[in-house]
N, C-alpha and C positions, 0 to 999 in steps of 0.2 A: 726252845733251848733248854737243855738238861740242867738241871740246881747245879750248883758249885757245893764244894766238899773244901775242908782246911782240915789237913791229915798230917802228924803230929807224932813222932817217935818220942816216948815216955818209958822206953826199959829197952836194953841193950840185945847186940844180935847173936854176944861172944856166948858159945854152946850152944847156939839153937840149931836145927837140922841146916842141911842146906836149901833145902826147900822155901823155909820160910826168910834162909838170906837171901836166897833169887826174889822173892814177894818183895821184899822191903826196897831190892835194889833198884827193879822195875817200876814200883813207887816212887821214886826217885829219893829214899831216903838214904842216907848216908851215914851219919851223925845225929846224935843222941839229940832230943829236945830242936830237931830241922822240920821246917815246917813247909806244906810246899801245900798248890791249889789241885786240883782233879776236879772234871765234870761229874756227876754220880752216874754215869754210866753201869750196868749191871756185871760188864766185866770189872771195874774198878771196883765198884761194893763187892765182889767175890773174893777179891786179892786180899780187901780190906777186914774181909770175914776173917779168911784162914790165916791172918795174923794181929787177928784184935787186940789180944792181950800183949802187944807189942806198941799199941798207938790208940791216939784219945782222939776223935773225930767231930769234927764241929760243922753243924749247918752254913754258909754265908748268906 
């Protein structure tokens, strides 16, 4: 079974391209400071890549 991930929007979506608001949406984030679980799958850490500076990412 794949590690678990707790992914954590920490800075806002307003101006960013649309690209990185489709990442975030698909992430299932929504709302500033929402925290939600993800397996670490390699397509999940890619999403998680191309918008780091957007979320704080923590082991469980």
């Amino acid at each position: 079974m794949a590690k678990k991930i707790k992914v954590t929007q920490v800075r806002s979506i307003i101006n960013r391209p649309k690209r990185q608001k489709a990442t975030m949406e698909a992430l299932g984030l929504r709302k500033l400071n929402q925290t939600v679980e993800h397996e670490a799958t390699p397509q999940i850490l890619g999403m998680i890549a191309k918008v780091s500076h957007l979320v704080k990412v923590e082991e469980k």
